[in-house]
VEXLUM-592588 format. One record per atom (N, C-alpha, C): residue in one letter; z, y, x. Coordinates in steps of 0.001 Angstrom, whole numbers, plus 500000, padded with zeros to 6 digits. Atoms other than C-alpha are relative to their C-alpha. Layout:
<drenros>
AZYX...
</drenros>
This chain:
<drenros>
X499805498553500084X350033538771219682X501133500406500949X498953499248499270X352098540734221985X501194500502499114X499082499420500612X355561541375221263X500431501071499243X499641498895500137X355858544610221351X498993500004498467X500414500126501507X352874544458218643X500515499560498384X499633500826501000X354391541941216459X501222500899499360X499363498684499809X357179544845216757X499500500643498848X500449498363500855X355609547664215263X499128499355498810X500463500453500619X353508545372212847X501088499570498732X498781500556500422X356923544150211162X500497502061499066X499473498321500139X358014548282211492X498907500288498625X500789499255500920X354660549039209543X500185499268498369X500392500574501123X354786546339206848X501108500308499554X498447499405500479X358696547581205983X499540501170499456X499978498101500342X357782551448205618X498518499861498965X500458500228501176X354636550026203205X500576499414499497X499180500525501296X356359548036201363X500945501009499415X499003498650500400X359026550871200744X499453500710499628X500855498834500650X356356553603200183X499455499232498852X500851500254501622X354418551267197255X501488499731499105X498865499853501084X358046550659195900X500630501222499228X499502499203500226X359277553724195793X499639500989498734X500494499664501250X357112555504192673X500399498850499091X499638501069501108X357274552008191056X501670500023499295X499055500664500230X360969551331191277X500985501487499531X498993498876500527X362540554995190815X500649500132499155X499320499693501093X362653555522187241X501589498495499850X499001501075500455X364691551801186913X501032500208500675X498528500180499144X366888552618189907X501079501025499908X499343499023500960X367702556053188329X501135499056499023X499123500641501105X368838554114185157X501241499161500355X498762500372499475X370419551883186975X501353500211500925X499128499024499095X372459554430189105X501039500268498850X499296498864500909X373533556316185854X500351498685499251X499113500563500789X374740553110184250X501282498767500306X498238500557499159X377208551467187051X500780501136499695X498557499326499736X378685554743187228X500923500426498686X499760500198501139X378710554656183778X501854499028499314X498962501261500605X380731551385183504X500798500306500908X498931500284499430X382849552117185966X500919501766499746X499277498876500828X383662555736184493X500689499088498968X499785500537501165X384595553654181339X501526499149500529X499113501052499621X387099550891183658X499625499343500225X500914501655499479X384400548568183993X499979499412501287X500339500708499150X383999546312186730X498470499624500262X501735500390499408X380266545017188975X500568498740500694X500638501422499136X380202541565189667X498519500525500370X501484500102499697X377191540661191542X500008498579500893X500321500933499289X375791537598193365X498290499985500115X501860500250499280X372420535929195062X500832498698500843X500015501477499174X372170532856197150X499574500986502084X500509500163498916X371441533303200899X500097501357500725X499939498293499646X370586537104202358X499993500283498838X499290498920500983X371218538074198636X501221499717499641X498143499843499599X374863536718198910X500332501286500731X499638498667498807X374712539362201647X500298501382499786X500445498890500825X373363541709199906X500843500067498662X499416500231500798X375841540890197021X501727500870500371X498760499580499259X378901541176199249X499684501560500973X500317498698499461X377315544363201064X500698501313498523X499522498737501404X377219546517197521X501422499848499940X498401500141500397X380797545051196432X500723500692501004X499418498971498546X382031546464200366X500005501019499742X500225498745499879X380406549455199369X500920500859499257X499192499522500961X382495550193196212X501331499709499987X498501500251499495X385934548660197138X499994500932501175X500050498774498955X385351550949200271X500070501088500074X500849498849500549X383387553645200440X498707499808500315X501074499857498866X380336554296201037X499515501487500950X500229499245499069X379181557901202368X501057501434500274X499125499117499913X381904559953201357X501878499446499800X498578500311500475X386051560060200730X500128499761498880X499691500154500898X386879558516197744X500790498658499819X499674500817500280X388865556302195788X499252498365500091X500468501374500091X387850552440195751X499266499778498892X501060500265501366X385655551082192951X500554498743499798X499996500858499880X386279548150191327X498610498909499778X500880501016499895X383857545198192343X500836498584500756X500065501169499286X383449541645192929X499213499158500195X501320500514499443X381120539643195095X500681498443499365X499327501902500298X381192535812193360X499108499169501018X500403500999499107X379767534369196332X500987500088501348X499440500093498673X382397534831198834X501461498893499922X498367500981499715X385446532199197751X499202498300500183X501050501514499062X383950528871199619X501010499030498803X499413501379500779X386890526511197674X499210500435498589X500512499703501201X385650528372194230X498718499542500064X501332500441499816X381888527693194917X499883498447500186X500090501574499785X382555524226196226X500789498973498839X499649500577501299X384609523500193344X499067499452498771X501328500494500783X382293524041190856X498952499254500139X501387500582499653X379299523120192643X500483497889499735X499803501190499736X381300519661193032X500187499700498840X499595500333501334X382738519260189509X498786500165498900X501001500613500983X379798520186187448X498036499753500234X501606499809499392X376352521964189287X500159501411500655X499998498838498657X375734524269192018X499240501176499042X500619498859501022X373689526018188986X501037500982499202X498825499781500648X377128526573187594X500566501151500765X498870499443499234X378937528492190604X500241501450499660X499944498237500103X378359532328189534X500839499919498202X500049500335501772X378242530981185381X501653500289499579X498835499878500214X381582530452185403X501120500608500240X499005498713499704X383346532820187182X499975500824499099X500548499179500815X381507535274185265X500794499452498509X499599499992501393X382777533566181919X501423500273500230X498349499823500127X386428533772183524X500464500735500291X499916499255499673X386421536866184809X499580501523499337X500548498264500692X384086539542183018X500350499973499111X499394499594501082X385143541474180294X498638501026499039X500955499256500476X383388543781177932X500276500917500514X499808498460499849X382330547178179190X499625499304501986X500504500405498252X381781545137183091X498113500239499648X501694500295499931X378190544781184444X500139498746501259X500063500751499058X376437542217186689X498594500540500632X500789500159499201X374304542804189533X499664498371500457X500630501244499848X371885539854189780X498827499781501016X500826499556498607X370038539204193098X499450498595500052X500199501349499674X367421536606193875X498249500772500190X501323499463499582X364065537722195890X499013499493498948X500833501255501061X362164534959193479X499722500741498750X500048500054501242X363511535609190658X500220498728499206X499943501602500421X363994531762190291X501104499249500337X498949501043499407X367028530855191719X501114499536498926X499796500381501162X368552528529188848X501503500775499695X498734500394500239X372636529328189815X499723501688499224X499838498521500368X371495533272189298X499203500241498577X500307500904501733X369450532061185754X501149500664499484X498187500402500948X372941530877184644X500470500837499767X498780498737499458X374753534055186200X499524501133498703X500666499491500738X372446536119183755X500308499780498165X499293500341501290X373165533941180603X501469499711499725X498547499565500093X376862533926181073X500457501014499916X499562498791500429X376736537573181383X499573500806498502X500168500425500871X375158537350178223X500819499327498715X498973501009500649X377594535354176652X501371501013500164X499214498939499702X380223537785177721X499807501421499541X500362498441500512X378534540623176454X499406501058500995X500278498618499123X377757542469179534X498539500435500350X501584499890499151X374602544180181007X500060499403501244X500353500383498714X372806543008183593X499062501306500891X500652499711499568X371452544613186578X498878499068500633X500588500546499229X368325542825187997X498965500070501421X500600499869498647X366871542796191687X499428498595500329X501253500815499559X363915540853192034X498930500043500934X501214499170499309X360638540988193749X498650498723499381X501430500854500415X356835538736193348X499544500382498170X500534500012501731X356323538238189388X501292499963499129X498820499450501229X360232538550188415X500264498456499565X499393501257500504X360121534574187818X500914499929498988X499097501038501112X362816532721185390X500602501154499740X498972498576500170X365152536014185945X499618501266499187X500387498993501086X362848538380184096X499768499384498789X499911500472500975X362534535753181470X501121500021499058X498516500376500941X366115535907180655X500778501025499483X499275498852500217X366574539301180584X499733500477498740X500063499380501465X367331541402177284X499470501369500317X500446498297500269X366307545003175892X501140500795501162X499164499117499390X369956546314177584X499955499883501178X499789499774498422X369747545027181283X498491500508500422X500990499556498955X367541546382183671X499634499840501103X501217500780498655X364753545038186107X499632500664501030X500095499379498799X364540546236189403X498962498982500819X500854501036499344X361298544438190619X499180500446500951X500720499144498851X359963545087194410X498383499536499782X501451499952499716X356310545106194444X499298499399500697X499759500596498987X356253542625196932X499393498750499926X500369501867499904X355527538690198026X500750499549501282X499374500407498560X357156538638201643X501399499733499913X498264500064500326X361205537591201059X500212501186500803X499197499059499514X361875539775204129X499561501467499259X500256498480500631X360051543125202675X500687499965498961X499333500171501781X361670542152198959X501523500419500509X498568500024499612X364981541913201073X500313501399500379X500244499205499228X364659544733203151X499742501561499100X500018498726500743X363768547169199667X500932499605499391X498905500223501282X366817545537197655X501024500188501081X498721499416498848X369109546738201088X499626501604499333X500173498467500234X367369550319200322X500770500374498300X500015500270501808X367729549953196153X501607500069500107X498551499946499844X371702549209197031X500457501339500204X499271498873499580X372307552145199099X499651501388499133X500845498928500750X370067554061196677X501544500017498504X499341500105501264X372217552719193535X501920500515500567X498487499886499072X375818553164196020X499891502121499961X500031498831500041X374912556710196657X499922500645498379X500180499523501187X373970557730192653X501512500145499570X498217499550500564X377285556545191698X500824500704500392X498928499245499042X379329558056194470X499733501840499282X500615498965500578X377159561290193196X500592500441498551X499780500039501137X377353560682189459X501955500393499655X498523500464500591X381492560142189428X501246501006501071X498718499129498889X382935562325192476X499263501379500291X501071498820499687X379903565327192902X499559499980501553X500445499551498930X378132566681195594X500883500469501464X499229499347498579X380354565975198546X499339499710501094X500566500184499123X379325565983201953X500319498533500906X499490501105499627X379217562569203775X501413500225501226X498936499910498657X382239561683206136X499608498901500716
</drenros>
């Protein structure tokens, strides 16, 4: 196939995948808009993690809310548990790489936090764990999935909420849980400071 094709073939399968998500995934990404800004009206804190481009995507959101994202405002508090390399390699070395989110999460969250939980699959065991430690802690979960929701929709309760792309391709799954971020980044900014204009 010609480049340029392979191009615009890539372009088209992004902007479907986004259009069949977008009815599906609304109402959940609503909910889940109105209940970060929730917890973080309250004092709460957003962990979040993922393995690989959803580390990325982990540490992207957390940027967004220690930052800003489209307007002036105060900082948010978040934290990405995939960005301290000795912490990760610790654990991973001392008990299981399934462990590395588990335990932060038990030494870190509090009641009244949330966790953003990222894993295209839905199967990735360390983000499992990350799920039943927040669990164990008391907190909600947010979940960002895509295919059939794997192990990760198994683990989830009545209070967190499933954010599942419509999907099978990692990059399209990836590519609507970048949109789903800026979607859930903007609500709060909305929800907690009003209708300001971006800067």
């Amino acid at each position: 196939m010609d480049p340029s094709e392979r191009i615009a073939q890539q372009f088209h399968e992004s902007i479907q995948a986004k259009q069949a998500a977008l009815n599906h995934l609304r109402p959940a990404i609503s909910q889940a808009g109105l209940a970060m800004a929730e917890c973080l009206r309250r004092d709460g804190k957003i962990l979040s993690c993922g393995n690989g481009g959803s580390a990325g995507d982990a540490q992207h959101f957390s940027s967004e809310l220690l930052n800003r994202f489209e307007m002036e405002r105060p900082g948010l508090p978040a934290v990405a548990l995939t960005t301290d390399s000795s912490t990760l390699t610790s654990i991973a070395n001392d008990y299981a790489y399934e462990q590395v989110f588990a335990r932060q999460i038990r030494a870190l969250a509090t009641p009244g936090d949330m966790l953003l939980a990222i894993s295209t699959s839905g199967g990735s065991p360390n983000v499992v764990e990350a799920v039943s430690a927040a669990h164990d802690r008391g907190i909600r979960v947010i979940a960002l999935s895509g295919r059939e929701g794997g192990q990760l929709a198994g683990v989830l309760d009545e209070r967190d909420i499933e954010i599942r792309v419509p999907a099978q391709a990692t990059a399209r799954i990836q590519e609507v849980h970048l949109l789903v971020i800026h979607c859930l980044c903007d609500l709060i900014d909305q929800q907690l400071f009003g209708d300001q204009r971006p800067t």
